[in-house]
C-alpha atoms as an extended CHARMM CRD file, in Angstrom:
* protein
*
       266  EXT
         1         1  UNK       CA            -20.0730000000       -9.0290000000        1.9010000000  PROA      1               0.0000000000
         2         2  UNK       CA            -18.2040000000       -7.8390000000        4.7400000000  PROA      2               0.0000000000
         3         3  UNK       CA            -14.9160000000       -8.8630000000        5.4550000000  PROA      3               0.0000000000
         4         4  UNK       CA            -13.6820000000       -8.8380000000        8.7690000000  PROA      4               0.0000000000
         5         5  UNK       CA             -9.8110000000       -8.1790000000        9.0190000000  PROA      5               0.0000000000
         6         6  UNK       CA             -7.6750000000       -9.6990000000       12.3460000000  PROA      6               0.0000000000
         7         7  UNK       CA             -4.0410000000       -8.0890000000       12.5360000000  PROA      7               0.0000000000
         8         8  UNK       CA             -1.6530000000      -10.2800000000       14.4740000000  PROA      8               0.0000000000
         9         9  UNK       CA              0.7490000000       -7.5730000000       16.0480000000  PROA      9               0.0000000000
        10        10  UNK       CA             -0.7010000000       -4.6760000000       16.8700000000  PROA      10              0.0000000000
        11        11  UNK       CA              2.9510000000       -2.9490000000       17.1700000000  PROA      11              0.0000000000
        12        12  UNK       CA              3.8090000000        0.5090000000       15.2110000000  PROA      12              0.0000000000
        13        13  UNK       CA              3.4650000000       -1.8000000000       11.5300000000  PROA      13              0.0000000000
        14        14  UNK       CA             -0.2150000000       -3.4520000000       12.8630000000  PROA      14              0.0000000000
        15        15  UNK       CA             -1.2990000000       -0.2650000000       14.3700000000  PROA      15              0.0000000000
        16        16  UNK       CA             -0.3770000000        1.8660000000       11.2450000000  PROA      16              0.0000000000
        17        17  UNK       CA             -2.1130000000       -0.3770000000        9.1680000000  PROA      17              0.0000000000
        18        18  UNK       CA             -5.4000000000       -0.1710000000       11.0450000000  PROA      18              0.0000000000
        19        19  UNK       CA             -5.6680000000        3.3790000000       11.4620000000  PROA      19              0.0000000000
        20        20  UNK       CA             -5.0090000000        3.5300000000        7.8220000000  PROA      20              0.0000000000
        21        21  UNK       CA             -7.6480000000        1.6550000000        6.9940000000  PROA      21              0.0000000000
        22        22  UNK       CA            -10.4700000000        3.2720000000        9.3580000000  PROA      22              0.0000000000
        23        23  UNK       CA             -9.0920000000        6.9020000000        8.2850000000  PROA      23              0.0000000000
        24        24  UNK       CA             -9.4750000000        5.9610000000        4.8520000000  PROA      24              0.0000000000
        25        25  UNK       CA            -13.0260000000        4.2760000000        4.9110000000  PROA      25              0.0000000000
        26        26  UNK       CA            -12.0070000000        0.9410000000        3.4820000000  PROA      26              0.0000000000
        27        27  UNK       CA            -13.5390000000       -0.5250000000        7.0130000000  PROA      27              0.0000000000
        28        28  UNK       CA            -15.5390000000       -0.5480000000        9.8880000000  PROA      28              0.0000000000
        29        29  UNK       CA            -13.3110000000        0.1490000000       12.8860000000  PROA      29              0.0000000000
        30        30  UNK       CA            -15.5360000000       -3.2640000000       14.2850000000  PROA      30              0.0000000000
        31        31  UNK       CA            -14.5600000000       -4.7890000000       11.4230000000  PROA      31              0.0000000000
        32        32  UNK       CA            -10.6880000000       -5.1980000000       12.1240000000  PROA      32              0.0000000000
        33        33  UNK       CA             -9.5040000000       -7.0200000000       15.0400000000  PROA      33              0.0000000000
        34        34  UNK       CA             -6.0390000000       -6.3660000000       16.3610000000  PROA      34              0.0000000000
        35        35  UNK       CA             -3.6960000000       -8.2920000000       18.4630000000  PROA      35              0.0000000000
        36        36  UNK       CA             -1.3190000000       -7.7670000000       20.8620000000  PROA      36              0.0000000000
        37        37  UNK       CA              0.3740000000       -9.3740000000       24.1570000000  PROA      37              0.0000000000
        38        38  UNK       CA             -0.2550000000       -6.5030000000       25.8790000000  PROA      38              0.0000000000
        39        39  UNK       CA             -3.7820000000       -4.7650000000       24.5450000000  PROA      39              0.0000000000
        40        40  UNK       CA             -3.9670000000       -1.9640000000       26.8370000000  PROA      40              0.0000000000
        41        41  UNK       CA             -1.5770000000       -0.2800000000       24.8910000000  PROA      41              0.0000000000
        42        42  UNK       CA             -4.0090000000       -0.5520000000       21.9470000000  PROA      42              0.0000000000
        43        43  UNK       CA             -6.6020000000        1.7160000000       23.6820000000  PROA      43              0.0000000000
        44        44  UNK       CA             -6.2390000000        4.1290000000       21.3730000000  PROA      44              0.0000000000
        45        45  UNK       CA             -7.5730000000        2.0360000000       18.4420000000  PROA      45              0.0000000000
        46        46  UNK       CA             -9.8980000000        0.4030000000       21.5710000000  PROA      46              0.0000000000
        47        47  UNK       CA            -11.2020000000        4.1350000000       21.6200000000  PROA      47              0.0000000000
        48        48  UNK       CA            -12.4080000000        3.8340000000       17.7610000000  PROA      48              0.0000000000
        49        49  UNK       CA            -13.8720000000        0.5910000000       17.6470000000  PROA      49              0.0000000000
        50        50  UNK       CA            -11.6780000000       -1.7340000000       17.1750000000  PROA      50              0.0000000000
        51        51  UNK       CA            -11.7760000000       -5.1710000000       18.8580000000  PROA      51              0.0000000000
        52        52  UNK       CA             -8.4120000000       -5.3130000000       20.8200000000  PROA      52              0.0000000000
        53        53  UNK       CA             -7.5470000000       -8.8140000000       22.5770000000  PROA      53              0.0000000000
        54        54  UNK       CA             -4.1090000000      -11.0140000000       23.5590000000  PROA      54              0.0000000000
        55        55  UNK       CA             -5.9830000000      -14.1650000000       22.1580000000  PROA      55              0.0000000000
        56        56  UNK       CA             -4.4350000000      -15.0000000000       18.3720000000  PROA      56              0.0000000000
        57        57  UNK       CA             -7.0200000000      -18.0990000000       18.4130000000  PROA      57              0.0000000000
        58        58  UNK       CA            -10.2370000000      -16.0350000000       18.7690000000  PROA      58              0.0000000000
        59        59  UNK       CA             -9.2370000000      -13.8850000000       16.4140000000  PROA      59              0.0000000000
        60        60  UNK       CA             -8.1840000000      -15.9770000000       13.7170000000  PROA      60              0.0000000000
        61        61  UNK       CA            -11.8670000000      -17.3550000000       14.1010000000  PROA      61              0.0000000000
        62        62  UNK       CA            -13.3950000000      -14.1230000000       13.9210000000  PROA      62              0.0000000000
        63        63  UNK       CA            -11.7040000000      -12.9390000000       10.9230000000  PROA      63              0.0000000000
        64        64  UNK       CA            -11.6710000000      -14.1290000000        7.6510000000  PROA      64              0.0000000000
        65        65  UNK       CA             -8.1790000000      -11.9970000000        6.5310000000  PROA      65              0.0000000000
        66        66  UNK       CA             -5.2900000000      -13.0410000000        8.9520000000  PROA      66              0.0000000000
        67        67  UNK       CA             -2.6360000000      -10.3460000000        8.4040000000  PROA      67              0.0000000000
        68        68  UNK       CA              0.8720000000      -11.4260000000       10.3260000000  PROA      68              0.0000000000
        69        69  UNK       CA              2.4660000000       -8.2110000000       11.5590000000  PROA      69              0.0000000000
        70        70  UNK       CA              4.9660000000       -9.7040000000       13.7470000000  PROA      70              0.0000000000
        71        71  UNK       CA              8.6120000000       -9.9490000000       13.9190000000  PROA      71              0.0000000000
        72        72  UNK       CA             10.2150000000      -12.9980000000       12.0480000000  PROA      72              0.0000000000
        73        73  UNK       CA             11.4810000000      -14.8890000000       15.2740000000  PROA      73              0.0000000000
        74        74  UNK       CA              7.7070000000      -15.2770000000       16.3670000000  PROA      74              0.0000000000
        75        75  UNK       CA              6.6600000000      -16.3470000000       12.8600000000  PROA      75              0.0000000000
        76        76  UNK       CA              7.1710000000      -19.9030000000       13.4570000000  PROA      76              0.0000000000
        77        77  UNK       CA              5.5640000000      -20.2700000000       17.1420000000  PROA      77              0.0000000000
        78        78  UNK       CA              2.5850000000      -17.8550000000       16.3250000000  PROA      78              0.0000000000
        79        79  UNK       CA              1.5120000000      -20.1140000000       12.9680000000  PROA      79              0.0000000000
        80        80  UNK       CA              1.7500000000      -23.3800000000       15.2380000000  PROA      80              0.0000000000
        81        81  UNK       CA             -0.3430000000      -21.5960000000       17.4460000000  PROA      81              0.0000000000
        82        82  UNK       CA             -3.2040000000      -20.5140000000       14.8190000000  PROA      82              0.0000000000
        83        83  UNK       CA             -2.7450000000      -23.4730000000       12.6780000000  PROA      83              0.0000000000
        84        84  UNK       CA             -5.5080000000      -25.7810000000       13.9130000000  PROA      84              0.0000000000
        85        85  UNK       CA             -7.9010000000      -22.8510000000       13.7520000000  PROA      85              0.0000000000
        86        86  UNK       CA             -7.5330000000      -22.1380000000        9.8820000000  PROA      86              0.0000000000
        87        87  UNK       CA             -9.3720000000      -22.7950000000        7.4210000000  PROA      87              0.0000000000
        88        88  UNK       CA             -7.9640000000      -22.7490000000        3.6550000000  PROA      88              0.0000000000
        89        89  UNK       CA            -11.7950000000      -21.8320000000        2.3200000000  PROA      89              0.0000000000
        90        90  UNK       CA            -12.1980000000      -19.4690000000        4.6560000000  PROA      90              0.0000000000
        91        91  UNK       CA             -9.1980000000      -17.8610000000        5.3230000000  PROA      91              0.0000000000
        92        92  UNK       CA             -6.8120000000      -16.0190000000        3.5030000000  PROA      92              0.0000000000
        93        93  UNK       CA             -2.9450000000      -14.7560000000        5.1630000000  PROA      93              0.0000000000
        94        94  UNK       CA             -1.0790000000      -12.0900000000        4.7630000000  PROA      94              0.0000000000
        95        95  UNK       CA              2.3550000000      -11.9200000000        5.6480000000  PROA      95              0.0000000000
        96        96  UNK       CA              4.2090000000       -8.2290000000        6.0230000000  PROA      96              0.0000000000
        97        97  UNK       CA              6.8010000000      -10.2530000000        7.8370000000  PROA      97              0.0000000000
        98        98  UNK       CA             10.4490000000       -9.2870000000        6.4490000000  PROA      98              0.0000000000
        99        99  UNK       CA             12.3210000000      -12.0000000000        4.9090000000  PROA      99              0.0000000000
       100       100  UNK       CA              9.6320000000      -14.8830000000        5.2060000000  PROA      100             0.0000000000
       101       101  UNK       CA              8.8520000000      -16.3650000000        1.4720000000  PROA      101             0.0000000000
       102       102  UNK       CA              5.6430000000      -17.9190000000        0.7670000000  PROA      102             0.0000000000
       103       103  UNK       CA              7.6380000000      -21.1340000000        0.8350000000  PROA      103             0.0000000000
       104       104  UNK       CA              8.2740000000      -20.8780000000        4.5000000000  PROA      104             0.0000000000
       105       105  UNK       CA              4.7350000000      -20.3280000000        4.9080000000  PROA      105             0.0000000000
       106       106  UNK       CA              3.8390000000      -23.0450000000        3.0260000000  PROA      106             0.0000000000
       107       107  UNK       CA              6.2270000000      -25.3240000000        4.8290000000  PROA      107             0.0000000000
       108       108  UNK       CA              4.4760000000      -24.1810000000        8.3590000000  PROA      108             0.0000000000
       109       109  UNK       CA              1.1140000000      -24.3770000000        7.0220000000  PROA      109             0.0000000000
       110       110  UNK       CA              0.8490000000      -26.7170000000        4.0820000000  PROA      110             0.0000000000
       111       111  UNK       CA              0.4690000000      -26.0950000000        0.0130000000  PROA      111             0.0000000000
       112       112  UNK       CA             -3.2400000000      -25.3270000000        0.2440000000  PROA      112             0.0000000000
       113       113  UNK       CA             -3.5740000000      -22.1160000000        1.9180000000  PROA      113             0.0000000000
       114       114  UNK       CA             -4.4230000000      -18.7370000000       -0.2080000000  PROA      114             0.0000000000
       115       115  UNK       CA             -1.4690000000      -16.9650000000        0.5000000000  PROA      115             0.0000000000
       116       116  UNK       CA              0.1550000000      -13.1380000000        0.0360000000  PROA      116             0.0000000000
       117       117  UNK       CA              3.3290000000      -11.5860000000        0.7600000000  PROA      117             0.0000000000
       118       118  UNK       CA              2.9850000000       -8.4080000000        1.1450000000  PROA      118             0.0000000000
       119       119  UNK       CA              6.4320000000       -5.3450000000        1.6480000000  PROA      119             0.0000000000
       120       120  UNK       CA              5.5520000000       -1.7490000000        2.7070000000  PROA      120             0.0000000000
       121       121  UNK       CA              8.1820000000        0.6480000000        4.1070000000  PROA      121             0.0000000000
       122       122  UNK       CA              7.7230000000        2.6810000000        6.5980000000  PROA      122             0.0000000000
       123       123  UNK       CA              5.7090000000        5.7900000000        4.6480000000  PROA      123             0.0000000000
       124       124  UNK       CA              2.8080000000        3.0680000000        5.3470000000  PROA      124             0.0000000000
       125       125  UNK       CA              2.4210000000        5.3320000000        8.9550000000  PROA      125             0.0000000000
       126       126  UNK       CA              1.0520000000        8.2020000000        6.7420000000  PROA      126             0.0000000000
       127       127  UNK       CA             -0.5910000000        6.4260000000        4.4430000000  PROA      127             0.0000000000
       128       128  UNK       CA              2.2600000000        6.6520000000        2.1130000000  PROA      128             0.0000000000
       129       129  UNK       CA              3.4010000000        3.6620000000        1.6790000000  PROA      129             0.0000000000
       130       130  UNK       CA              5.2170000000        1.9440000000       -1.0610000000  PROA      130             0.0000000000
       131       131  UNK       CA              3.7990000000       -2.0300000000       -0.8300000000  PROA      131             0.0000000000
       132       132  UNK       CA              5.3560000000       -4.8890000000       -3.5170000000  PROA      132             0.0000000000
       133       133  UNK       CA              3.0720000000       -7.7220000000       -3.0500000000  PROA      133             0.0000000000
       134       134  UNK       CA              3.0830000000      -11.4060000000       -4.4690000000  PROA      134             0.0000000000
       135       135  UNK       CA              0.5280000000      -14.0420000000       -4.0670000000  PROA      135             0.0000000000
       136       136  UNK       CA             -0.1010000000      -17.7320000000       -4.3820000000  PROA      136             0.0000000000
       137       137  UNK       CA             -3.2120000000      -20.3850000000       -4.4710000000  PROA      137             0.0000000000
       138       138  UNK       CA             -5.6190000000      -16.7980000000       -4.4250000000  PROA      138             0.0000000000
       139       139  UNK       CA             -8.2200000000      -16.2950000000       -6.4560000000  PROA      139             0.0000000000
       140       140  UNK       CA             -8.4970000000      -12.6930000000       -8.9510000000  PROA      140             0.0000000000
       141       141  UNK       CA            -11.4550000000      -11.3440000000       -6.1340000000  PROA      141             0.0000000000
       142       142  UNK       CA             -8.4270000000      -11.9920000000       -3.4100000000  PROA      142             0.0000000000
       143       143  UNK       CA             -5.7030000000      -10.1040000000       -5.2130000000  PROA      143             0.0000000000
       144       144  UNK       CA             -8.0470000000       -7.7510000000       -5.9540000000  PROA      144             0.0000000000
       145       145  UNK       CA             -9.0690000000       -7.1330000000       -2.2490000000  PROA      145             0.0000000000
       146       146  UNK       CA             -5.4020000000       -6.9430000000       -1.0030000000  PROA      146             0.0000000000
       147       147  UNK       CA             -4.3130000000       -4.7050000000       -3.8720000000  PROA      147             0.0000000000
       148       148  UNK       CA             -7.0630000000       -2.7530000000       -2.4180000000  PROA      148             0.0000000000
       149       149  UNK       CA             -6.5050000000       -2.9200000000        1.1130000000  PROA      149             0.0000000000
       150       150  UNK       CA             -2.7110000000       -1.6290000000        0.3110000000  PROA      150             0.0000000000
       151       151  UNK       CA             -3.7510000000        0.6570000000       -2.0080000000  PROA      151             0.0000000000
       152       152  UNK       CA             -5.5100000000        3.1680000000        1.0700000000  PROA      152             0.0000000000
       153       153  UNK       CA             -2.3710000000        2.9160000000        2.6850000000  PROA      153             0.0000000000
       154       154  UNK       CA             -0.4290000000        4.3910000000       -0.4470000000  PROA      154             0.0000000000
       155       155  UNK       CA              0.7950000000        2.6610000000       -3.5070000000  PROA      155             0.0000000000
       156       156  UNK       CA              0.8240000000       -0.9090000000       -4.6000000000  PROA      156             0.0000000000
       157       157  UNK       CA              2.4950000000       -3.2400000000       -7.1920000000  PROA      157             0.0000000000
       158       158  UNK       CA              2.2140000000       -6.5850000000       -8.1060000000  PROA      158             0.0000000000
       159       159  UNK       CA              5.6450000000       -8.1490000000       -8.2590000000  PROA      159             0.0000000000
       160       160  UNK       CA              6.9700000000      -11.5970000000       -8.7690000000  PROA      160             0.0000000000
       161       161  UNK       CA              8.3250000000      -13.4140000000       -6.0540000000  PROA      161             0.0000000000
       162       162  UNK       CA             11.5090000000      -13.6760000000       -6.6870000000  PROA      162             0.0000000000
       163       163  UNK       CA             11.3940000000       -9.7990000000       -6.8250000000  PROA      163             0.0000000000
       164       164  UNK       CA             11.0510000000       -9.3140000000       -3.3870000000  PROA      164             0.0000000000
       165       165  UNK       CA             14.2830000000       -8.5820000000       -2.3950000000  PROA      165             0.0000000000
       166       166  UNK       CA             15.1120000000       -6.1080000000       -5.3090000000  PROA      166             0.0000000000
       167       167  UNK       CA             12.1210000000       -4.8360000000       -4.0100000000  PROA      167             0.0000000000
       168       168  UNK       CA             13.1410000000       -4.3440000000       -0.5160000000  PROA      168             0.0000000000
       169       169  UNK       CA             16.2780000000       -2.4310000000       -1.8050000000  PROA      169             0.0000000000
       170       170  UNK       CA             14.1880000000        0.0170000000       -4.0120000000  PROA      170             0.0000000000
       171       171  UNK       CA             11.3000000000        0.5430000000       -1.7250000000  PROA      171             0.0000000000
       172       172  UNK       CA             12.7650000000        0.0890000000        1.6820000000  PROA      172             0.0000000000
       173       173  UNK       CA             16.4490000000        0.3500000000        1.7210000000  PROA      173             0.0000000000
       174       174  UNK       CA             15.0630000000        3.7660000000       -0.9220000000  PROA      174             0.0000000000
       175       175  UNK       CA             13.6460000000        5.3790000000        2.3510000000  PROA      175             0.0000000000
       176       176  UNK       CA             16.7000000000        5.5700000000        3.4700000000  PROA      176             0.0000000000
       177       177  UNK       CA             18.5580000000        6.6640000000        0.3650000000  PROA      177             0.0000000000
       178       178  UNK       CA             16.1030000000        9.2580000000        0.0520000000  PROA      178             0.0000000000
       179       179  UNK       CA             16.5140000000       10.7780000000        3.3280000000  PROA      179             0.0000000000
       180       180  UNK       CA             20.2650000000       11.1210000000        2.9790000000  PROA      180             0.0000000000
       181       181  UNK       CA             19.4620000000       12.8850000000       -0.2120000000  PROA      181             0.0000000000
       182       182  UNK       CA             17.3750000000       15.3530000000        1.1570000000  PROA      182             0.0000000000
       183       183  UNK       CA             19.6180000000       15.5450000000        4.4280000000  PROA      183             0.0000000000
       184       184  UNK       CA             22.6180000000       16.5590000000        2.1280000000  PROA      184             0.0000000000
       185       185  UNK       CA             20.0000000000       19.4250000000        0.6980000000  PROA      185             0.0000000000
       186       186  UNK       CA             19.4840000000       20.9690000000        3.6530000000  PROA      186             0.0000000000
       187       187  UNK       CA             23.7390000000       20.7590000000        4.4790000000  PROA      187             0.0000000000
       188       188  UNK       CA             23.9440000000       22.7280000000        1.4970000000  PROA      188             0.0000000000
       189       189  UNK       CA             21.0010000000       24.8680000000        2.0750000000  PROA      189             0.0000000000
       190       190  UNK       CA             22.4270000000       25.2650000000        5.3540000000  PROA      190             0.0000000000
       191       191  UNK       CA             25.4600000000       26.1680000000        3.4430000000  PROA      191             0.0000000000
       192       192  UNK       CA             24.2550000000       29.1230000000        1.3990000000  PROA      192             0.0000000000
       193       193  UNK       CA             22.1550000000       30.9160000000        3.9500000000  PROA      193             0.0000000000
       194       194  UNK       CA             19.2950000000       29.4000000000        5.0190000000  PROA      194             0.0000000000
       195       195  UNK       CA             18.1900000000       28.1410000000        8.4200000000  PROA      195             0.0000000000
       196       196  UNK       CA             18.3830000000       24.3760000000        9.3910000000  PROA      196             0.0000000000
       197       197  UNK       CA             14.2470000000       24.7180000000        9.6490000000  PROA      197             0.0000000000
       198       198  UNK       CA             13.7260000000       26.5230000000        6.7310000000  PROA      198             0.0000000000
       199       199  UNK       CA             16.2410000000       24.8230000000        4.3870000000  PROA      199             0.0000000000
       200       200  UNK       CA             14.1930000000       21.2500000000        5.8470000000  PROA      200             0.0000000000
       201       201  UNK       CA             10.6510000000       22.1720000000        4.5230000000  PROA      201             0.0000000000
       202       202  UNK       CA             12.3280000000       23.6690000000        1.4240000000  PROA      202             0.0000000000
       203       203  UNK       CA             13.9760000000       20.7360000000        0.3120000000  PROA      203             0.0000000000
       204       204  UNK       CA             11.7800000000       17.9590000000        2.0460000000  PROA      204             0.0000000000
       205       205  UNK       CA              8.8580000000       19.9590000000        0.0580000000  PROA      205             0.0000000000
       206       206  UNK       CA             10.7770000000       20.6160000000       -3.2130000000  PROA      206             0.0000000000
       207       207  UNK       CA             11.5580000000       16.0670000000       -3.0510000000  PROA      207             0.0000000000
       208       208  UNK       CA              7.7830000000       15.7530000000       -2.4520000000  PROA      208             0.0000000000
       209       209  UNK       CA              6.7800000000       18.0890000000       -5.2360000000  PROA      209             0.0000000000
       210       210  UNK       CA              9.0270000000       16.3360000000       -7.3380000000  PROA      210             0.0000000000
       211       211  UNK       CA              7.8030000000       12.7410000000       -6.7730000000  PROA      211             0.0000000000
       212       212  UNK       CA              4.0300000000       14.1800000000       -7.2720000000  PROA      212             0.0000000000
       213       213  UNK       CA              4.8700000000       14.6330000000      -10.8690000000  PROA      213             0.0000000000
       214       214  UNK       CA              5.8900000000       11.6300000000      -12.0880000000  PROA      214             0.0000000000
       215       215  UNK       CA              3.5390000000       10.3910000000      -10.3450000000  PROA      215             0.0000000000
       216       216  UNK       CA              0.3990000000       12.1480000000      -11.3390000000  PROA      216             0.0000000000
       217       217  UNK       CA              1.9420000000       13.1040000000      -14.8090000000  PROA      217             0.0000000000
       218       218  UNK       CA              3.5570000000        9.6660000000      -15.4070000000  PROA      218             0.0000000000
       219       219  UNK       CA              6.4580000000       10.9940000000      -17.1420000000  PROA      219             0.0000000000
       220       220  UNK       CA             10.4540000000       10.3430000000      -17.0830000000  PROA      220             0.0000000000
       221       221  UNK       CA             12.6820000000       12.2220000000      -14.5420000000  PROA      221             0.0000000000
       222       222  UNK       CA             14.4430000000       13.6910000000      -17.4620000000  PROA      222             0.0000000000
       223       223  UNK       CA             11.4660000000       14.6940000000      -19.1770000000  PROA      223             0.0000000000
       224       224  UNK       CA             10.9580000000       17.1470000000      -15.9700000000  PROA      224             0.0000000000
       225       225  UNK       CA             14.6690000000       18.0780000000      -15.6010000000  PROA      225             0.0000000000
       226       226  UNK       CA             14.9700000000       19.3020000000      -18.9110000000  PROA      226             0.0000000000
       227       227  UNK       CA             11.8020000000       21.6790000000      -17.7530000000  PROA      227             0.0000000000
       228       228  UNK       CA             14.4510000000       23.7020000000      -15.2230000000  PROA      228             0.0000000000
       229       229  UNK       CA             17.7750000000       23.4440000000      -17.2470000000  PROA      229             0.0000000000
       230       230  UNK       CA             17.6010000000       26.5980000000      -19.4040000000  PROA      230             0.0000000000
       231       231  UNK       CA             21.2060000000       26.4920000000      -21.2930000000  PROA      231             0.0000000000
       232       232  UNK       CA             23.7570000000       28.0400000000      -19.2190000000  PROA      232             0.0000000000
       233       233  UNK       CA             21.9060000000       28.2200000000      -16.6250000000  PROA      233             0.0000000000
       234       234  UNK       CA             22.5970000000       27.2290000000      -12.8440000000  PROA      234             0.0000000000
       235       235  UNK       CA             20.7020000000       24.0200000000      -12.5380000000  PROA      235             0.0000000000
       236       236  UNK       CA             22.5620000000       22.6750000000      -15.4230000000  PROA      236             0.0000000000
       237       237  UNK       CA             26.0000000000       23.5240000000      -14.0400000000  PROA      237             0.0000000000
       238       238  UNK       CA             25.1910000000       21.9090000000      -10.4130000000  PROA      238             0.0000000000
       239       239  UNK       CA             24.0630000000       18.8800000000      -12.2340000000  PROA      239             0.0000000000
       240       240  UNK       CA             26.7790000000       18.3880000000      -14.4830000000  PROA      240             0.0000000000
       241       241  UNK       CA             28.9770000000       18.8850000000      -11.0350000000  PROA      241             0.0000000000
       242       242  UNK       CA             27.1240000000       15.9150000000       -9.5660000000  PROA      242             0.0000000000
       243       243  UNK       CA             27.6500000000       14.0650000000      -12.0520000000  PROA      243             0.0000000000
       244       244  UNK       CA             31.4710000000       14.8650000000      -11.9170000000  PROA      244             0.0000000000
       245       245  UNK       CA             31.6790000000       13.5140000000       -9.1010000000  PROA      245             0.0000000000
       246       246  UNK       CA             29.9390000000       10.0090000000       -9.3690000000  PROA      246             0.0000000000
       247       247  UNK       CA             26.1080000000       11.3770000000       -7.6780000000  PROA      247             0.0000000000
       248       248  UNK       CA             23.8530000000        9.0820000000      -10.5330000000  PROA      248             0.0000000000
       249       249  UNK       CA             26.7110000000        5.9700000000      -10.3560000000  PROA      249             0.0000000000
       250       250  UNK       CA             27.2650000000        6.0320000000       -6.3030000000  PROA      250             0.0000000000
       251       251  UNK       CA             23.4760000000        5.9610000000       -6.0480000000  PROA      251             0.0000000000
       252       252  UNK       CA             23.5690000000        3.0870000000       -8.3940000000  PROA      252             0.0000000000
       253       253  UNK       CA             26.0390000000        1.0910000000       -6.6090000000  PROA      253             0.0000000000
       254       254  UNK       CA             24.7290000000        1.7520000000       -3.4510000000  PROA      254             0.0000000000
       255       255  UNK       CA             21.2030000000       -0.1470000000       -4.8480000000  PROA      255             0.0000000000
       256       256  UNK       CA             23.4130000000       -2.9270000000       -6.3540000000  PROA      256             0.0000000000
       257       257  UNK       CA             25.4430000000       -3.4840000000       -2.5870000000  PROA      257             0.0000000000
       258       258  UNK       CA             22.4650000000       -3.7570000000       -0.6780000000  PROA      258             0.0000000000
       259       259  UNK       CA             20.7830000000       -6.2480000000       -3.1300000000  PROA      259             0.0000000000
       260       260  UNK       CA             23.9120000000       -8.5600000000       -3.1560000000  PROA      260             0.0000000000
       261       261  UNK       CA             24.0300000000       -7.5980000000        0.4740000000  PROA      261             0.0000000000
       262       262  UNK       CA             20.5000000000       -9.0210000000        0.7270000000  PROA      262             0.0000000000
       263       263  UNK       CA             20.9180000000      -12.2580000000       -1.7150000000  PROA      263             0.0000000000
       264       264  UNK       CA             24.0750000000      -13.4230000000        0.0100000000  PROA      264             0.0000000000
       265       265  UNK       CA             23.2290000000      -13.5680000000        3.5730000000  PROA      265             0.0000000000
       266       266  UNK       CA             20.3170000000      -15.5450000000        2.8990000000  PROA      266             0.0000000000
């Protein structure tokens, strides 16, 4: 059966999403509705197929997967707004909104929705994304759609709730931590010779190349460092110098300050 998909927020998360998912097969551009106060600047997806509209309302009774891309300040006003027009064996939600628990969903909309919380980062613009996702009141054909629907848009996992937030700080908050990594590679590259554009793609490749094999090899990161540390060598001696100077336990901290950063100010 055909499933027909309405994105509330067609900004650069909702738009993302829905290119991902026509690129990638898993729909019908006519299948996915996507909303935004302004829809002219949706002509590009327009262009594809996609039904573009302002009205949340018709959409919602179009689709049967609601999809909230929206910011958290408009959470509140946009359910009130859809509310009447959902139906709990019809419709399922799914909420990429940061920082909104199924609980505050449940409090807008009642205990008897199927419901799914769903975190990518920002790799979700090339299909790359890293997406925790939790669920509640859904039945194994519904987790197995979303986990699907996520899945052409990168990796998923299935994650407890309460999860979320360490999640944010590995798989968001990790964006970030990566990029300063590989900025500080091409410093040093910099460093030793090599052009600013030349020592980029060399160490933005050599961090991509790296990730694809524990990825597609599922093995441990020191299974494949031990692969390029011949003894006395130089990898062994810049590593041990990292390590001198706190690289493995700053990185740790760093994790462990943003999650209490996180847990506190809720």
């Amino acid at each position: 059966m055909e499933q027909t998909i309405a994105i509330i927020g067609g900004g650069n998360l909702g738009s993302a999403m829905a290119e991902g998912l026509i690129s990638s097969g898993f729909c019908k551009p006519s299948q996915l509705i996507v909303t935004k106060r302004n829809p002219a600047t949706l002509a590009a997806l327009a262009q594809k197929g996609v039904q573009v509209s302002s009205n949340n309302i018709a959409a919602v009774q179009k689709a049967d997967w609601v999809i909230l891309a929206i910011k958290p300040f408009q959470v509140k006003d946009i359910i009130t707004e859809i509310k009447p027009f959902l139906q709990p064996e019809k419709h399922v939600l799914v909420s990429v909104v940061t920082g909104v628990w199924i609980k505050d969903l449940e409090e807008m909309l009642g205990t008897h929705f199927p419901l799914f919380r769903a975190m990518p980062n920002t790799a979700i613009a090339i299909q790359q994304s890293m997406t925790c996702i939790n669920g509640k009141n859904n039945t194994a054909e519904q987790q197995a759609f979303v986990i699907d629907l996520f899945n052409q848009l990168g990796k998923t996992v299935y994650i407890e709730e309460p999860l979320m937030d360490a999640a944010t700080v590995l798989g968001a908050c990790g964006t970030a931590f990566a990029m300063r990594y590989i900025r500080a590679n091409i410093q040093g590259g910099i460093e030793i010779g090599f052009s600013a554009a030349t020592a980029t793609l060399i160490a933005a490749q050599t961090v991509k190349g790296a990730a694809e094999l524990l990825l597609q090899k599922n093995t441990h990161p020191e299974q494949e460092i031990d692969k390029v540390t011949t003894p006395k060598g130089c990898t062994i001696a810049g590593l041990n110098e990292m390590e001198h100077q706190g690289f493995s336990s700053s990185l740790i901290k760093g994790l462990v300050v943003s999650y209490k950063k996180i847990v506190n100010d809720m």
